[in-house]
N, C-alpha and C positions, 0 to 999 in steps of 0.2 A: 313267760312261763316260770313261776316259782320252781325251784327242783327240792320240793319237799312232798313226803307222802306220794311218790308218784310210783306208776310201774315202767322201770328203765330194761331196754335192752343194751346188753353191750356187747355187738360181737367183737370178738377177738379178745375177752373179756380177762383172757388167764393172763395173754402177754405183759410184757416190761408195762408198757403205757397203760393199756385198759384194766389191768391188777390194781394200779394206782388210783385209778380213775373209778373202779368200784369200790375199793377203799372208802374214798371221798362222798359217792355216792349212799354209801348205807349210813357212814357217819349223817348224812342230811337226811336220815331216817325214810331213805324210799326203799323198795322192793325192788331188787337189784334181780335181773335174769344174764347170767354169763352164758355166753353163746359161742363154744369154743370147740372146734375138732382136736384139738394138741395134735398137729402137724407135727413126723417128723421133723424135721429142718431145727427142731433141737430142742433138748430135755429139761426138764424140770418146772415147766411152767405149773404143774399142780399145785407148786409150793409156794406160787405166788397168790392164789388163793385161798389155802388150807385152812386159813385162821376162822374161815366165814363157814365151813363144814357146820351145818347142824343149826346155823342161823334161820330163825324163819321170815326175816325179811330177803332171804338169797337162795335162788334157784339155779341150780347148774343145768344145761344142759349139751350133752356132748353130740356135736354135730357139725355136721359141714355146710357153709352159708351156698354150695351150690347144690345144695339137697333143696328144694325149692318148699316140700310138700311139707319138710321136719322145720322148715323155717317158717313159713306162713304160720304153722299152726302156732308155734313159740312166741311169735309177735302177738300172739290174741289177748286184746284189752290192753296194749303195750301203751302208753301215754306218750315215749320218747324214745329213741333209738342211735343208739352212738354205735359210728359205725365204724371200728376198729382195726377188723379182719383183714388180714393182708398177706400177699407171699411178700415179706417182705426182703431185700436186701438188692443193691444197688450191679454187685458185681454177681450174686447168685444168676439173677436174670437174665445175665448176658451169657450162661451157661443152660439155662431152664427157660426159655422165654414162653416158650406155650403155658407151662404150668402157672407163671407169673400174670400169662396176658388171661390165663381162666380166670381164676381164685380174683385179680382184680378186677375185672372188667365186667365177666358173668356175673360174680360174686357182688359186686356193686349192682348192678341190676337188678337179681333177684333181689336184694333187700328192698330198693325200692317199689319194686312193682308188691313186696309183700307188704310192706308199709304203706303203700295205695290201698291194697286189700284191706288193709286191717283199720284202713283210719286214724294210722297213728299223727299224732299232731307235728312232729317234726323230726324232720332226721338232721345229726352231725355227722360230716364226712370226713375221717381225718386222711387228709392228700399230704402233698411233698412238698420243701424246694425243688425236688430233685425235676420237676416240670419245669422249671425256668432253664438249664441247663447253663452253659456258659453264659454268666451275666455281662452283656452288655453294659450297663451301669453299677453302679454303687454308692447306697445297700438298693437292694432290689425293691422295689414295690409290687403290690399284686396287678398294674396295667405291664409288667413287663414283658416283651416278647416270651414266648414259651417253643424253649427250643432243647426236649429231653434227650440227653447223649446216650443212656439204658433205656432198656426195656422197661424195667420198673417205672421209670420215671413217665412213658410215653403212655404206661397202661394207667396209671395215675390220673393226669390230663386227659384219658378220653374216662375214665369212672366222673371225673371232674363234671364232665358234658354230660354224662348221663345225669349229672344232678341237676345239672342247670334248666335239661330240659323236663326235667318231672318238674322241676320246682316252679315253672312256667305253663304247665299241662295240665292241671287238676292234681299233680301229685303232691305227696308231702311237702310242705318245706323244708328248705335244705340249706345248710353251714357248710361253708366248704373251709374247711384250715390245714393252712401248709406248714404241715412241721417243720423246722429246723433244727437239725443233728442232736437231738434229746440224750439225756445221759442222767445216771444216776442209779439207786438201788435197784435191783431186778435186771439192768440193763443188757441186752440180749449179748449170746459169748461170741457171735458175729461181729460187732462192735468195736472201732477202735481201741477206745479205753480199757475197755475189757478185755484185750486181746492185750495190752502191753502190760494192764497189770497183773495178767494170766504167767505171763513171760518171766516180769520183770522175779514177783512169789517165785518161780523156777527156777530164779538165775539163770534165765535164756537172754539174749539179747534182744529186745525190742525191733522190728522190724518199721520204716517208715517209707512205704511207696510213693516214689516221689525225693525232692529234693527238701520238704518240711518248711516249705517257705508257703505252700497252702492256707487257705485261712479257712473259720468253720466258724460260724454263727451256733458255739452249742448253747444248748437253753438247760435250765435244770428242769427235774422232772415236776416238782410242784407246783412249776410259774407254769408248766404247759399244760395241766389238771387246772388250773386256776383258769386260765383262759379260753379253753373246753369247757367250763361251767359257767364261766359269762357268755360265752356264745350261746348256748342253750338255752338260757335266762333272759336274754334278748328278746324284745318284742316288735313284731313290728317293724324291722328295719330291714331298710333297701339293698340296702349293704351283706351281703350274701358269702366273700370270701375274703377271707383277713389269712394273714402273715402272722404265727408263733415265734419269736424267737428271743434270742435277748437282745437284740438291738445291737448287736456289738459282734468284732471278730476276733480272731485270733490265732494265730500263725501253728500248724502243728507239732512243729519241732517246740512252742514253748512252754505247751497241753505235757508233751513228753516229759521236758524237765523239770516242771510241775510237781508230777508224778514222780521222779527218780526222786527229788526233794521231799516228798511228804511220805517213801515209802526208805526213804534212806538208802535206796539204792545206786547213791550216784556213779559207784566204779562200773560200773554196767556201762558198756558202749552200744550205741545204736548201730542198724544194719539199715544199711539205704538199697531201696532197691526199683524196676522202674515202674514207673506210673501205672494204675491197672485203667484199663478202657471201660468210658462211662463213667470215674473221676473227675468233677467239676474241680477248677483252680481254687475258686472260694463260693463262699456262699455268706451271705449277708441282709438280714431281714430287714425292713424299713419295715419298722411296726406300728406307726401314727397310727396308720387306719384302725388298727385293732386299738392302743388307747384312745382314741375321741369316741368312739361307738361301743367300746366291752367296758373300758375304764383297764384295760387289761396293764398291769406293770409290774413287768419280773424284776425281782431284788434277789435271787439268789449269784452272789458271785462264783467266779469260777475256781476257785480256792476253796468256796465253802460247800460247792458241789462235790468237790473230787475226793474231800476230808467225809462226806457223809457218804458215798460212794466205795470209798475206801473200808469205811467201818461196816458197810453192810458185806465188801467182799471179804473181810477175815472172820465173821462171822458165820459167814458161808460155808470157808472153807474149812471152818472149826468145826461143823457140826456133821 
């Protein structure tokens, strides 16, 4: 499926990920539909879209993916559907878990079943690590046991199932890709990064739960746009759930020092404090499967992510 001239839905379309991802998508000159409630759970996501106001290849429309009737009808004549929409956050869920286990698991179904209705030719699912939970091996592959320590991550893994079996039932075809710890401009204020270069601009002390000896498979946000539109582009293949990441880890005490270096903050001390429940130790992608079948290969380093990250949050904070 070429993704040009097409009509795309993206729900969760305003978020960090799907803003980027619609981005990318009107650049390839399609007809973009964002499909976003703006969920409290936190502010500004308008202005991740704003640039496209008044575009007429880009339709907004403000609704919730468990309104089933406002979504059916929005998917009408839809060619693709990226399915973005999420309660998402790791540790919220273990505070929220009905709201989590709705918005993913309903909210994953009714796209589906609307996307049956509608004919649409293919859905992308964007799932987790967070469904592998403590890895038995390293880097993880997508046969690896799935064993989710959150809510989030458990409601994930059964949206997972639900695709598998539309995707085997007459229903659309389905991508299932499991992000790993994404970062970059937009990046949600939930978010570690965000949260320490929130602090560090304060002159607060950065907090690290945990001992910072963690590792984290981040990926920049372009390599993960990049390999969400080779999934889509895909034809034909057997191969149904690929691994996002950057192939690589890295300890989060040294994500932190990173960051005190490039923000020149170094007299700033860290605050240690203990682990929160539903914190995986690491996380670590084995991304073969997605390069032999997408061609999928992130070159964003992690220096040149948190330098372009950086400059979109004094930016931010300037205006």
């Amino acid at each position: 499926m070429k993704l040009n001239r097409l009509k795309v839905m993206v729900t969760g379309g305003a978020g960090f990920i799907g803003s980027h991802l619609v981005d990318r998508l009107i650049e390839m000159k399609n007809h973009v539909i964002v499909y976003d409630n703006f969920d409290e759970y936190y502010a500004g996501k308008e202005d991740n879209i704003r640039n496209h106001f008044g575009n007429s290849h880009f339709t907004l429309t403000r609704a919730d993916i468990l309104d089933y009737t406002t979504l059916s009808k929005a998917m009408n004549e839809v060619d693709l559907v990226f399915h973005l929409a999420a309660q998402a956050g790791v540790r919220y869920s273990m505070e929220n878990p009905t709201k989590t286990n709705t918005v993913n698991t309903t909210g994953t179904l009714n796209v589906l079943t609307a996307a049956r209705e509608n004919k649409v030719g293919k859905v992308i699912f964007a799932s987790s690590s967070s469904v592998y939970g403590s890895p038995q091996y390293l880097p993880v592959d997508e046969n690896h046991p799935k064993n989710p320590l959150s809510i989030y991550g458990a409601s994930k893994l059964t949206a997972e199932t639900y695709c598998q079996i539309y995707n085997d039932s007459k229903g659309p075809p389905t991508v299932i890709l499991r992000y790993h710890t994404v970062y970059g401009p937009r990046q949600r204020p939930d978010m570690a990064i965000h949260i320490w270069t929130q602090r560090l601009f304060s002159k607060k002390p950065p907090v690290i739960y945990g001992d910072g000896t963690q590792t984290r498979d981040f990926t920049y946000i372009d390599d993960i746009i990049d390999g969400t539109i080779k999934a889509a582009e895909i034809e034909n293949s057997k191969e149904q759930i690929f691994n996002l990441g950057s192939g690589s880890r890295v300890q989060l005490i040294h994500v932190l020092n990173l960051l005190l270096g490039l923000t020149e903050k170094e007299g700033i001390h860290m605050v240690y404090e203990e682990a929160k429940h539903g914190d995986v130790q690491d996380t670590y992608a084995d991304i073969s499967k997605a390069r032999q079948f997408l061609g999928f290969s992130p070159s964003a380093t992690l220096e040149q992510g948190l330098n372009m990250f950086l400059q979109w949050f004094k930016q931010k904070t300037r205006a």
